[in-house]
The first five atom37 places (N, CA, C, CB, O) and aatype in JSON, in Angstrom:
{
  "aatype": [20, 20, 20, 20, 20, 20, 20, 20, 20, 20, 20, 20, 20, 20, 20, 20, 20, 20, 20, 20, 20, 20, 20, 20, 20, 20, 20, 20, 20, 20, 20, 20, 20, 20, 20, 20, 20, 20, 20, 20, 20, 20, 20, 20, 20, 20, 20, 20, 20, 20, 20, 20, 20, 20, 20, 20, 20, 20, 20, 20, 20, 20, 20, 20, 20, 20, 20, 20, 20, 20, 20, 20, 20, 20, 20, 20, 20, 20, 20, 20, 20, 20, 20, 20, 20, 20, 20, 20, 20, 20, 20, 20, 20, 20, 20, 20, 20, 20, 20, 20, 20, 20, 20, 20, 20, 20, 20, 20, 20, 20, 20, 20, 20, 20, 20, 20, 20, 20, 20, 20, 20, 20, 20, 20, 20, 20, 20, 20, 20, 20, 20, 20],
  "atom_mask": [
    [1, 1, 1, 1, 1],
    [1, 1, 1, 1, 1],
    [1, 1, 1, 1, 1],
    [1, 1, 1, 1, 1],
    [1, 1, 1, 1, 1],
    [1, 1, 1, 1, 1],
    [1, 1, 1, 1, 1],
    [1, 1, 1, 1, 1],
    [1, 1, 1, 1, 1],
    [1, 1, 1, 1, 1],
    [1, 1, 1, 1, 1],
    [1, 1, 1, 1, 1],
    [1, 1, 1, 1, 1],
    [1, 1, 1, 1, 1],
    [1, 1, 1, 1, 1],
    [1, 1, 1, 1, 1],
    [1, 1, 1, 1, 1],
    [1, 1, 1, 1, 1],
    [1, 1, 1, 1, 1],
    [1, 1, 1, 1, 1],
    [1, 1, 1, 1, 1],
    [1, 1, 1, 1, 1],
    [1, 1, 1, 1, 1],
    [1, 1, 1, 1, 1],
    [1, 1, 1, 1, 1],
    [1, 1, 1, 1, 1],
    [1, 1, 1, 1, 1],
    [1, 1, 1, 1, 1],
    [1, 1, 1, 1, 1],
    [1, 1, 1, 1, 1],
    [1, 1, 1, 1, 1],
    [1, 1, 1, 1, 1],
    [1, 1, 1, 1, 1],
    [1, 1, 1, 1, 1],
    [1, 1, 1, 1, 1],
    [1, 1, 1, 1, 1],
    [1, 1, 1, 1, 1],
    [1, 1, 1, 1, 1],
    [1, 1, 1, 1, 1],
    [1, 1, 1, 1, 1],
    [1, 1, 1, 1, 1],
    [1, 1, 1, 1, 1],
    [1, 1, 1, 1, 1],
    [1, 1, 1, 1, 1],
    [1, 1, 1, 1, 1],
    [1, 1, 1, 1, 1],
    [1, 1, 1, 1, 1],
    [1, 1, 1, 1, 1],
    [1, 1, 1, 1, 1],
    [1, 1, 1, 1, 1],
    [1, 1, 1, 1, 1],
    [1, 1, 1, 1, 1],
    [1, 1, 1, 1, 1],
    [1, 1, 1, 1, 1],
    [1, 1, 1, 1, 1],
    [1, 1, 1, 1, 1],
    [1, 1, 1, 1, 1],
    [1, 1, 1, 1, 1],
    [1, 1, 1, 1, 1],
    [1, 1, 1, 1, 1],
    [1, 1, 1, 1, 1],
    [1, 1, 1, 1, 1],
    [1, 1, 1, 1, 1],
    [1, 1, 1, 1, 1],
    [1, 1, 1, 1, 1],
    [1, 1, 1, 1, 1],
    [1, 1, 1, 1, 1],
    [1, 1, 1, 1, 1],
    [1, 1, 1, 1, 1],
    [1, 1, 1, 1, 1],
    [1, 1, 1, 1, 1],
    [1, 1, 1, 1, 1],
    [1, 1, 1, 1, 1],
    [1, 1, 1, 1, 1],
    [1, 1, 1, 1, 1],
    [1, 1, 1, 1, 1],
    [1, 1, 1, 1, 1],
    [1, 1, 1, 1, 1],
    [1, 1, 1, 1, 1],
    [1, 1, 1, 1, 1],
    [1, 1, 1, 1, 1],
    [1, 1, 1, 1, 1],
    [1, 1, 1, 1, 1],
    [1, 1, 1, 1, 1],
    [1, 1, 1, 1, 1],
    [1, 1, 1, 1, 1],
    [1, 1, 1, 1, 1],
    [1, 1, 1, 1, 1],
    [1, 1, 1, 1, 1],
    [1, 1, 1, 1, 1],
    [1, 1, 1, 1, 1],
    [1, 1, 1, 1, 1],
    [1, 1, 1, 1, 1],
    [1, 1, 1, 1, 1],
    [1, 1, 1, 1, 1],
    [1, 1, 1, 1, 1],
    [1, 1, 1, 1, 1],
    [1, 1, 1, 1, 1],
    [1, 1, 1, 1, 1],
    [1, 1, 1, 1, 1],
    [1, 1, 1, 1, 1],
    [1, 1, 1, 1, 1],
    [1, 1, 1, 1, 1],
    [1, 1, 1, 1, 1],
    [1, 1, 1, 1, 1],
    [1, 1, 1, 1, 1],
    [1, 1, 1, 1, 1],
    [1, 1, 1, 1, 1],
    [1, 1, 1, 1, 1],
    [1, 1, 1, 1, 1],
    [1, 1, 1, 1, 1],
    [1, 1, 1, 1, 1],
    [1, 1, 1, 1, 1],
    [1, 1, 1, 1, 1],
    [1, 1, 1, 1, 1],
    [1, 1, 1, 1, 1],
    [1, 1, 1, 1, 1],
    [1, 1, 1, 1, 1],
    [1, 1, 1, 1, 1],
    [1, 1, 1, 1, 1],
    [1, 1, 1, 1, 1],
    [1, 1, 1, 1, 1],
    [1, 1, 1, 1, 1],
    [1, 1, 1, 1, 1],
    [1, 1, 1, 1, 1],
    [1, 1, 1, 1, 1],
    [1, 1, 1, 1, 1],
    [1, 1, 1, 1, 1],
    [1, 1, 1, 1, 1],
    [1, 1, 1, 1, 1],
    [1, 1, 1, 1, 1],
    [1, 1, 1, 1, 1]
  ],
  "atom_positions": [
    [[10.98, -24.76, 15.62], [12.31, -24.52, 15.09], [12.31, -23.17, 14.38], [12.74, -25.66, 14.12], [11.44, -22.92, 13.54]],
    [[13.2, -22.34, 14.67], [13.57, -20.98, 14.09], [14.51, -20.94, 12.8], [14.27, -20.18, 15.21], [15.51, -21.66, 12.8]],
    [[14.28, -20.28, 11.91], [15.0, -20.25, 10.65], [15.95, -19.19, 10.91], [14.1, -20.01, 9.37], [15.76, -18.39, 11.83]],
    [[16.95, -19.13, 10.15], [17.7, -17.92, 10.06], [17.31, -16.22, 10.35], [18.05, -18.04, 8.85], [17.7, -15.36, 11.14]],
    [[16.21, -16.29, 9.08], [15.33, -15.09, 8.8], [14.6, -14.66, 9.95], [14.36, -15.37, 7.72], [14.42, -13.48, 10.26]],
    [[14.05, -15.92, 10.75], [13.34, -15.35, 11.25], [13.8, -14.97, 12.59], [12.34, -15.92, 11.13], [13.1, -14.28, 13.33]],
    [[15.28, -15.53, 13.0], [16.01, -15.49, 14.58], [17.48, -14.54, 13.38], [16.54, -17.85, 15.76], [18.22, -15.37, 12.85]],
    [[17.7, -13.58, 13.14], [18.92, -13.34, 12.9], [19.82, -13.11, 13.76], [18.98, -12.58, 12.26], [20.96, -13.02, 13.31]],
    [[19.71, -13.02, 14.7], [21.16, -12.8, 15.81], [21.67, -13.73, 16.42], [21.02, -12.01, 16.96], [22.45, -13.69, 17.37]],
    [[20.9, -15.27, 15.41], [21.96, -16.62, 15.92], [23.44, -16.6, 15.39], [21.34, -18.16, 15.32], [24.31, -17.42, 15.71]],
    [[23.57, -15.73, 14.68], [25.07, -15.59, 13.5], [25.4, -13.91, 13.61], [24.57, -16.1, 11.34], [26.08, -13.31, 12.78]],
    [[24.93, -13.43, 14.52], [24.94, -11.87, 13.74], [24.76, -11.51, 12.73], [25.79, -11.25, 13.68], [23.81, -11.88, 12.04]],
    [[25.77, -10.56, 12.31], [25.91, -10.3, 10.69], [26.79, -10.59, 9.67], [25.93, -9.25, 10.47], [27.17, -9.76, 8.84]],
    [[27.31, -12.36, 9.71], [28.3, -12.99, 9.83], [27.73, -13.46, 8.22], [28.56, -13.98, 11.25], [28.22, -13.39, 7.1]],
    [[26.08, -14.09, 8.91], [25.95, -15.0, 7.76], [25.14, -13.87, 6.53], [24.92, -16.57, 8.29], [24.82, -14.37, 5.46]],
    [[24.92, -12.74, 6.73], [24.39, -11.45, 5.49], [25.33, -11.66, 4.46], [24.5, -9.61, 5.98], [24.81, -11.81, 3.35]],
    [[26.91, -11.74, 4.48], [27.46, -11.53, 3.54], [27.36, -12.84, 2.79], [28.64, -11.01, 3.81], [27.5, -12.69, 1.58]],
    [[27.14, -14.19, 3.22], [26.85, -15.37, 2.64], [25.39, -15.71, 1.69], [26.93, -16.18, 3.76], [25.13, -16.16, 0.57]],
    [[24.67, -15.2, 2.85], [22.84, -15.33, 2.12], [22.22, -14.39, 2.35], [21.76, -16.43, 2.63], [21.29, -14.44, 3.16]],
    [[22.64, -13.01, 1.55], [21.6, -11.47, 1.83], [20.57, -12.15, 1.6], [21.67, -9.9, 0.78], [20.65, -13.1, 0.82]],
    [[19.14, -11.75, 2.36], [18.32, -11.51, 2.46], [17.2, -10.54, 1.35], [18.68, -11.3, 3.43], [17.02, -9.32, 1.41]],
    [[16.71, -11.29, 0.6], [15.57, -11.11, -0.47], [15.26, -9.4, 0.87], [13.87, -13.01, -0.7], [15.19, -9.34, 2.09]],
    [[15.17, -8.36, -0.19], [14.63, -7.56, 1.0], [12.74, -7.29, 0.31], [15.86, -5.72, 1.25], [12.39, -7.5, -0.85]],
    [[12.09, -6.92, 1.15], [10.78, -6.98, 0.92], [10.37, -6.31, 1.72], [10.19, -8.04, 0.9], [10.94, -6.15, 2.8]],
    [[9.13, -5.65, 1.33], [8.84, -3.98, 1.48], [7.6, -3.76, 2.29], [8.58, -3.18, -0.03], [7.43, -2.95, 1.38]],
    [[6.89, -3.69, 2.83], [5.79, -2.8, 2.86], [5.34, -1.55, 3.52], [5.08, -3.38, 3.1], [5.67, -1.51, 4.7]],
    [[4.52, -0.26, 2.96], [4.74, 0.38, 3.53], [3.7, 0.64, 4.48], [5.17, 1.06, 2.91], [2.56, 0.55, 4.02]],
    [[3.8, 0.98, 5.81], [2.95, 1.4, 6.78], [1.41, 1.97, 6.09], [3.79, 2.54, 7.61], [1.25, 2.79, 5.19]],
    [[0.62, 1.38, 6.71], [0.02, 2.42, 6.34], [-1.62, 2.38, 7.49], [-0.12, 2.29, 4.5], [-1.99, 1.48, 8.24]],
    [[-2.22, 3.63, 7.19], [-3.66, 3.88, 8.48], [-4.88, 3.93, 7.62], [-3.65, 5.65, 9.53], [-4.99, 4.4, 6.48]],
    [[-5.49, 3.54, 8.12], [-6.82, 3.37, 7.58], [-7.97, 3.99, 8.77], [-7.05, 1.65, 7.22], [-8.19, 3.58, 9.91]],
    [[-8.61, 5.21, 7.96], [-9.51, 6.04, 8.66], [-10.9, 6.02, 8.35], [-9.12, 7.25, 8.55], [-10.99, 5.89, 7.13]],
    [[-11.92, 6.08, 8.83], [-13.09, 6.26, 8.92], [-13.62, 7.44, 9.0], [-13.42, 5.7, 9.66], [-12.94, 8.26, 9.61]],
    [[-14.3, 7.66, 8.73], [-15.21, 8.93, 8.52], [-16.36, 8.92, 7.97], [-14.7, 9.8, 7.85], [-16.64, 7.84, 7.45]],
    [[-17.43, 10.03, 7.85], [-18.7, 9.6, 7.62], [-19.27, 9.24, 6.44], [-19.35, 10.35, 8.01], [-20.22, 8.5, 6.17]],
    [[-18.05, 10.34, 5.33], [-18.42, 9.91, 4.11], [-18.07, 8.42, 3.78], [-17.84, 10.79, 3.19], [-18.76, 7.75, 3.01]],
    [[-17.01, 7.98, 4.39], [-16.63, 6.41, 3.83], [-14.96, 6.38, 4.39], [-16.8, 6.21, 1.68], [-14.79, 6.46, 5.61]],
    [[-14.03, 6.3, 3.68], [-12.98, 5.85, 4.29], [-11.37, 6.11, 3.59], [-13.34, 4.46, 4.44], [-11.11, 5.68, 2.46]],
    [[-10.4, 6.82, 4.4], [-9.37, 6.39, 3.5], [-8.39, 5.91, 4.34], [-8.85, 7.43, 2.57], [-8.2, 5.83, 5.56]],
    [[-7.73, 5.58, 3.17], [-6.31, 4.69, 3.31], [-5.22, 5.61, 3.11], [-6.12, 3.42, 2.17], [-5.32, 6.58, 2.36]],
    [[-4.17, 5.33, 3.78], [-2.71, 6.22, 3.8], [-1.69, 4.9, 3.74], [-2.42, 7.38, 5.48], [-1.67, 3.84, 4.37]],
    [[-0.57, 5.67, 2.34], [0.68, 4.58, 2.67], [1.62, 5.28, 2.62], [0.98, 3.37, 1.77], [1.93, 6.06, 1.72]],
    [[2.21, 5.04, 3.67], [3.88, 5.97, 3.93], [4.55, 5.58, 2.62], [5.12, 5.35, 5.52], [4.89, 4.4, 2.5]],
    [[4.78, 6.5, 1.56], [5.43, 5.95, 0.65], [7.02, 7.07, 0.0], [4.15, 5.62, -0.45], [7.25, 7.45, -1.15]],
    [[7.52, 7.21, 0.82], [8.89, 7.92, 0.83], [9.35, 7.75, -0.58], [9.99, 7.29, 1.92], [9.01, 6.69, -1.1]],
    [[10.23, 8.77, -1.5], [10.75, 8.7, -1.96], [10.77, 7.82, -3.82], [11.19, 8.56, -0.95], [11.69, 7.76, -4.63]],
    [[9.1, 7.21, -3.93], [8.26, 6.82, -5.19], [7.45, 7.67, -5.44], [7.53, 5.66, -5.18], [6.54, 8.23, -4.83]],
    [[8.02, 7.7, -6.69], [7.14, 8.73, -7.63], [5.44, 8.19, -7.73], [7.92, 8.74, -9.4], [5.26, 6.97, -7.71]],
    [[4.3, 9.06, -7.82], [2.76, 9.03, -8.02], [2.84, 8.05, -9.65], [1.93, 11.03, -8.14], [1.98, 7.21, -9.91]],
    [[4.12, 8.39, -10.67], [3.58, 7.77, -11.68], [4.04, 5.9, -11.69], [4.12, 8.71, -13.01], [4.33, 5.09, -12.57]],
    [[3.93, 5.86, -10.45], [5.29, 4.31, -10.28], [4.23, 3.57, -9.75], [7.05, 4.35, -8.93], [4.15, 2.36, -9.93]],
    [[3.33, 4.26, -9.03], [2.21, 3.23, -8.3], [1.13, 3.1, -9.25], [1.54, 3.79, -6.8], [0.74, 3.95, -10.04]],
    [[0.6, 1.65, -9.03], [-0.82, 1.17, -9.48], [-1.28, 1.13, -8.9], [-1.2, 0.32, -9.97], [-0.93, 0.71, -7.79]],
    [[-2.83, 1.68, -9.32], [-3.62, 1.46, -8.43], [-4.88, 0.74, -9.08], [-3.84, 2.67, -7.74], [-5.39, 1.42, -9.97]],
    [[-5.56, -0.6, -8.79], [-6.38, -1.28, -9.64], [-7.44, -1.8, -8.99], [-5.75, -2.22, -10.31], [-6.87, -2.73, -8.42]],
    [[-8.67, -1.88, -8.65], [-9.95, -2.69, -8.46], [-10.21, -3.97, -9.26], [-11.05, -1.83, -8.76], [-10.29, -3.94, -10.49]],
    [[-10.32, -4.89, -8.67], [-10.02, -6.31, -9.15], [-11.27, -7.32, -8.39], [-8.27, -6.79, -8.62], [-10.69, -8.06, -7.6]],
    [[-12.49, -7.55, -8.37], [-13.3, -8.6, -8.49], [-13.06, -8.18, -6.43], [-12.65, -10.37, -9.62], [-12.78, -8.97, -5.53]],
    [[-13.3, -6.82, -6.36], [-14.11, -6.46, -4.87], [-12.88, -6.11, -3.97], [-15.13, -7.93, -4.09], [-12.92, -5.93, -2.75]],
    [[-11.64, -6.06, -4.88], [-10.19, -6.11, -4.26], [-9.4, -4.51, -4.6], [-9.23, -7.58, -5.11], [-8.96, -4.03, -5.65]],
    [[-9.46, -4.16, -3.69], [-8.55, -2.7, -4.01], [-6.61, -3.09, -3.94], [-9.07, -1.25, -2.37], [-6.06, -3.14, -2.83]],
    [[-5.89, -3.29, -5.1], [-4.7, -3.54, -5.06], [-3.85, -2.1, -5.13], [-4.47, -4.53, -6.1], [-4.09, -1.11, -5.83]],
    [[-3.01, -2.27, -4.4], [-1.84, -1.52, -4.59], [-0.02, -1.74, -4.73], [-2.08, -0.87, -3.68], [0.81, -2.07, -3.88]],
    [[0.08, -1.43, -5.95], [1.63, -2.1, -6.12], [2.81, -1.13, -6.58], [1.6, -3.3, -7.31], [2.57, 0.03, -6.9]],
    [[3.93, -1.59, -6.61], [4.86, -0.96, -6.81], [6.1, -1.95, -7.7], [5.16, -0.4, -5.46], [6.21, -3.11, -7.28]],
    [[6.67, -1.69, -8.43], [7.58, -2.46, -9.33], [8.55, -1.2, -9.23], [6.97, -3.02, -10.99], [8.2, -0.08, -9.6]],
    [[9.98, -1.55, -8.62], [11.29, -0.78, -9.53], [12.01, -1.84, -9.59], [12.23, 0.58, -8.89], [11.87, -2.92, -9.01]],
    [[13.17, -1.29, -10.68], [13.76, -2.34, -10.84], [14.89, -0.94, -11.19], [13.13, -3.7, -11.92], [14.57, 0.16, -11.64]],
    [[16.24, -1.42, -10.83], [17.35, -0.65, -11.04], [18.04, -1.02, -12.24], [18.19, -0.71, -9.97], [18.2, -2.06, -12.88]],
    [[18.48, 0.4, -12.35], [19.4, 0.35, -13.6], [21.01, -0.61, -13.39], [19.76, 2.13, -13.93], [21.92, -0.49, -12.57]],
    [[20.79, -1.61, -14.64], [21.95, -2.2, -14.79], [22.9, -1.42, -15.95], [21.62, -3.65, -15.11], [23.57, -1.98, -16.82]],
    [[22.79, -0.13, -15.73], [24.08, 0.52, -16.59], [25.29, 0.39, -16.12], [24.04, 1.93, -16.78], [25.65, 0.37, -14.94]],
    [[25.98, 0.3, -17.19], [27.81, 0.4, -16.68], [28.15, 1.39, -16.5], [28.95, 0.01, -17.54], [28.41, 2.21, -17.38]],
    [[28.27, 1.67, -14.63], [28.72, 2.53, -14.1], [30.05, 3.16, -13.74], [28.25, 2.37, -13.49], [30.53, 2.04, -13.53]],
    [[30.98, 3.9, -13.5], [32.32, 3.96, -13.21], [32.34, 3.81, -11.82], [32.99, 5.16, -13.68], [33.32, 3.25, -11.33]],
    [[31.19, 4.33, -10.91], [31.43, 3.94, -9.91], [30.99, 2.89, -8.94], [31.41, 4.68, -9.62], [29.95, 2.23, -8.95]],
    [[32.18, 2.88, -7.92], [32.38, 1.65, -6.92], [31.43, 1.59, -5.54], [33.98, 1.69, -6.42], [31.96, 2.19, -4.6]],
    [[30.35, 1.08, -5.28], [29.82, 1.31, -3.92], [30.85, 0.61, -2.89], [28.27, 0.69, -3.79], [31.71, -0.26, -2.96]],
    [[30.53, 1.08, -2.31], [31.7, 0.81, -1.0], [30.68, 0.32, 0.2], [32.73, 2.53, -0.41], [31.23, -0.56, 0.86]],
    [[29.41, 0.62, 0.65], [28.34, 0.17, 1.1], [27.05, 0.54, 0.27], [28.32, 0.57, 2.38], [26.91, 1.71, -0.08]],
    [[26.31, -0.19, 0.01], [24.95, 0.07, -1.02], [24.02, -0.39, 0.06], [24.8, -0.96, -2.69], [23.95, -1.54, 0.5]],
    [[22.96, 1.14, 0.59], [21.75, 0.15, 1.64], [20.62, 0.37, 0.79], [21.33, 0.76, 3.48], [19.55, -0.13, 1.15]],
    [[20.67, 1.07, -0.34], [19.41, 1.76, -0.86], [19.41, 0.42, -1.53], [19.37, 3.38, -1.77], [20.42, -0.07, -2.05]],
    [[17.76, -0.37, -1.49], [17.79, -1.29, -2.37], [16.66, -1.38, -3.7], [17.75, -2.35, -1.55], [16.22, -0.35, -4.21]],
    [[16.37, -2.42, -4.07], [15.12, -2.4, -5.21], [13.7, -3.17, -4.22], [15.69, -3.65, -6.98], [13.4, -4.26, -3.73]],
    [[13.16, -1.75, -4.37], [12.06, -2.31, -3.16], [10.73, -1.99, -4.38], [11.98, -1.08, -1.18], [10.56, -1.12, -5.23]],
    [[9.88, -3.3, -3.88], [8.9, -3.66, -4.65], [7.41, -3.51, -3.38], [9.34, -5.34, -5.38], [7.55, -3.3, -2.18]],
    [[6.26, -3.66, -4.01], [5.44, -4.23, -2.47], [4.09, -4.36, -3.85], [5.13, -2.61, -0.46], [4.01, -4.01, -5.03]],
    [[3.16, -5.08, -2.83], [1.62, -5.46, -2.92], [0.87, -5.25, -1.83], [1.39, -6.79, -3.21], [0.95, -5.9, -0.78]],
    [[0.21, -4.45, -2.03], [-1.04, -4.23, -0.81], [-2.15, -4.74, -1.43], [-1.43, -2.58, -0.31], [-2.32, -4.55, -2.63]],
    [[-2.92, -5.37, -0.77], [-4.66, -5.74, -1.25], [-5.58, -6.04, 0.21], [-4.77, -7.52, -2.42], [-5.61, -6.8, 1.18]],
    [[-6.45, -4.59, -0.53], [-7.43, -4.16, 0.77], [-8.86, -4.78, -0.11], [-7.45, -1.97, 1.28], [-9.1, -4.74, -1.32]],
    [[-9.81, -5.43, 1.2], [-11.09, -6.15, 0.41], [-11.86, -4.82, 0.45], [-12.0, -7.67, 1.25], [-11.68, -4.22, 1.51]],
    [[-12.76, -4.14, -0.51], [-13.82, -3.69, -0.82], [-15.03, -3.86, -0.11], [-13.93, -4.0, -1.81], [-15.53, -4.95, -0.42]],
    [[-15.89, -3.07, 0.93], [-17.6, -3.46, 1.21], [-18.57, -3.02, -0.15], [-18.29, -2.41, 2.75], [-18.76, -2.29, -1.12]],
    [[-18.79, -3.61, 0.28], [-20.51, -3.46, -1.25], [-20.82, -1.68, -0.93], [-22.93, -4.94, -0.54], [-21.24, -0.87, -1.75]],
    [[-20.54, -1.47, 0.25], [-21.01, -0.29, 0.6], [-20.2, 0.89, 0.3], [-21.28, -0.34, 1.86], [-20.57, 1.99, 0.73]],
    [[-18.95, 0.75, -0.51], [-18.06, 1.78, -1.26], [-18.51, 1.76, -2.43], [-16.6, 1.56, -1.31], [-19.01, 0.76, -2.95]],
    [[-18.37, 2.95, -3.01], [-18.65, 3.59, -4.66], [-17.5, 3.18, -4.84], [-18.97, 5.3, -5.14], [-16.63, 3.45, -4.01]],
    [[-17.22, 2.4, -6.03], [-15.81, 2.36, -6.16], [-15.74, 2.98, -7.63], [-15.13, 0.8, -5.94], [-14.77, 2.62, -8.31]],
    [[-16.52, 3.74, -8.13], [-16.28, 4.4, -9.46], [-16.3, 5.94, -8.78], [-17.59, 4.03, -10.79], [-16.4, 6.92, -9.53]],
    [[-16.23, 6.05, -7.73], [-15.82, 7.48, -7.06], [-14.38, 7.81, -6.15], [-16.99, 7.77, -6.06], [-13.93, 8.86, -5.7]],
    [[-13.92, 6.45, -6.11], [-12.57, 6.02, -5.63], [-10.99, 6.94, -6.05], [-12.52, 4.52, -6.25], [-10.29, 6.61, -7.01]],
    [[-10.65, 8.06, -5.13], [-10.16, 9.18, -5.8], [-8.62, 8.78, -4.65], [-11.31, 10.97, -5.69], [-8.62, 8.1, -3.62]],
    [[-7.55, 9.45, -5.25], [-6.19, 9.03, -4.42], [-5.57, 10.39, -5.17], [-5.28, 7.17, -4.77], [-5.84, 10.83, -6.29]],
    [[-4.68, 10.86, -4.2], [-3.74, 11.74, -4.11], [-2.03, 11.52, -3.59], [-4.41, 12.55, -3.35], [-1.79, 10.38, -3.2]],
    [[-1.3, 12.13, -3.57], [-0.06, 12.13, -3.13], [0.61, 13.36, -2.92], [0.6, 11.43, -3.88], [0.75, 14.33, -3.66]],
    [[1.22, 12.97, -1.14], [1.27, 14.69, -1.3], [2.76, 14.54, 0.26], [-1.06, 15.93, -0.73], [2.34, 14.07, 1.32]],
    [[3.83, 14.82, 0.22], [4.9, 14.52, 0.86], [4.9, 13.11, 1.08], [5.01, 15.26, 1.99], [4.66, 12.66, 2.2]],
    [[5.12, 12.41, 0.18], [5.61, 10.69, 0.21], [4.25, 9.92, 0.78], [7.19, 10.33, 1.51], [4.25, 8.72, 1.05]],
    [[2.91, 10.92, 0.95], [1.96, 9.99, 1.8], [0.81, 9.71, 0.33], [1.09, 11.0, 3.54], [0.6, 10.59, -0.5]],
    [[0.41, 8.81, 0.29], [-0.32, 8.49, -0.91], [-1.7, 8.19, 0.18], [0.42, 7.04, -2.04], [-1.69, 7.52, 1.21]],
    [[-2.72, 8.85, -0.37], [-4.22, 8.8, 0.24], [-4.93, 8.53, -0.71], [-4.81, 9.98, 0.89], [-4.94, 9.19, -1.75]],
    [[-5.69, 7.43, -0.45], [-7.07, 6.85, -1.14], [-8.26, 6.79, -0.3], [-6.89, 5.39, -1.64], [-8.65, 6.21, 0.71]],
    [[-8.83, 7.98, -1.5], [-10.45, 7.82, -0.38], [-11.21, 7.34, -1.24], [-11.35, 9.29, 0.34], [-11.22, 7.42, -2.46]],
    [[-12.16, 6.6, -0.17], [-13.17, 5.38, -0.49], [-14.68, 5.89, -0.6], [-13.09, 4.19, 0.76], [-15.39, 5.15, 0.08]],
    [[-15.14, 6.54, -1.0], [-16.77, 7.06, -0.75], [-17.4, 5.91, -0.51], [-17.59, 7.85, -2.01], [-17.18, 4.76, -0.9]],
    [[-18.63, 6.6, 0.52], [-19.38, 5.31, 0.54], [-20.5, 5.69, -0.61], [-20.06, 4.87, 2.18], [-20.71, 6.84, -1.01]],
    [[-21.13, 4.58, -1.04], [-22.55, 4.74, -1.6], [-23.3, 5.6, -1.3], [-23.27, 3.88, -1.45], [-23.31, 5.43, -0.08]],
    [[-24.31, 6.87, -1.6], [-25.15, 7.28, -1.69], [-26.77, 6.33, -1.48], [-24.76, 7.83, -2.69], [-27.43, 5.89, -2.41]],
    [[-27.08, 6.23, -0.17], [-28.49, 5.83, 0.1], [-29.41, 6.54, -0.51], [-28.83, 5.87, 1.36], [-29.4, 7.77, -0.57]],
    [[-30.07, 5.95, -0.9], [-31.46, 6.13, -1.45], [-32.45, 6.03, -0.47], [-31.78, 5.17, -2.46], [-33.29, 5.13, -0.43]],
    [[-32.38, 6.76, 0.14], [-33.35, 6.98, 1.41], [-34.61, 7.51, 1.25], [-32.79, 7.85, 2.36], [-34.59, 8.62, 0.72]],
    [[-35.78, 7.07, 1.56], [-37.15, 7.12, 1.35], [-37.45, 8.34, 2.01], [-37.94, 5.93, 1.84], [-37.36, 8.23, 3.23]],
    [[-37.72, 9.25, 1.68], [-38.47, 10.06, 2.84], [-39.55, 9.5, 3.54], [-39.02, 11.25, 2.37], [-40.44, 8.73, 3.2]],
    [[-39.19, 10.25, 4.92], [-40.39, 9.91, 5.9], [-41.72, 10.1, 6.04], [-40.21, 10.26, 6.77], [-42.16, 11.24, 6.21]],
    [[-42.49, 9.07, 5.99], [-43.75, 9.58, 5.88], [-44.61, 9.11, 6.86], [-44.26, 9.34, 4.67], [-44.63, 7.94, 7.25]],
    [[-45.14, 9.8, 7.19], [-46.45, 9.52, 8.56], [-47.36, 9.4, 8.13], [-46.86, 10.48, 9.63], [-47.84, 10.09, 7.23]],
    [[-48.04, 8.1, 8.89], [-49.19, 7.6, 8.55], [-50.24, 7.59, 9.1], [-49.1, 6.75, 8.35], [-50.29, 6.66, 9.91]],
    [[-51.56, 8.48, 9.02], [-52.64, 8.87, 10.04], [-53.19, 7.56, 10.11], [-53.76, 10.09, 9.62], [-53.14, 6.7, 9.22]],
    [[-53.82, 7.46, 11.49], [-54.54, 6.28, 11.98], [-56.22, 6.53, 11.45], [-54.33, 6.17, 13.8], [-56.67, 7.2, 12.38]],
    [[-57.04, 6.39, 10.71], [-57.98, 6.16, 10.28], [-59.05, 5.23, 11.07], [-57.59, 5.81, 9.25], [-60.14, 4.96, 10.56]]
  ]
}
């Protein structure tokens, strides 16, 4: 059985003006590899760098966003309003094999990048062993 939400063109856009739709957000985003370790990209249009959190949580890299609009008394009348109050949660799991106290993020045309270093091996040098 199909719900509303999830079949909308059983009603068109008949039943929106009855039960808008909670809107809910997330933004795209790519996840790259590379040798040092790894980053993450989130299409994030139009939010400010000081609006996002960014938090490490028990092996959990979270990413969130909270707005909430102004309820000032305005003079003016929207006549159509599409811009809405968009929120989101991202949570990416952590490998043992990321530094996460080297965990560095930028923002730079609406794209927010988090790179992941990996750990630094402690690699033994090689040593050869004469046969005796």
């Amino acid at each position: 059985m199909t719900t509303l939400k999830q079949s909308p063109f059983l009603f068109g856009h008949l039943m929106d003006d009855f039960f808008p739709a909670t809107p809910s957000y997330y933004p795209p985003v790519n996840i790259l590899e590379h040798e040092q370790g790894f980053n993450i990209e989130l299409k994030v249009p139009g939010i400010k760098k000081e609006e996002i959190n960014l938090q490490i949580e028990k092996g959990l890299l979270i990413i969130s966003y909270q707005h909430s609009e102004n309820k000032d008394t305005k003079t003016e009348k929207f006549i159509k309003k599409e811009f809405s109050t968009r929120s989101f949660k991202r949570t990416f799991s952590l490998d043992d094999k990321i530094n996460t106290q080297a965990i560095d993020a930028k923002m730079d045309s609406g794209i927010l990048t988090i790179s992941l270093p990996l750990k630094e091996e402690n690699v033994e040098p090689k040593k050869i062993i004469n046969i005796k």
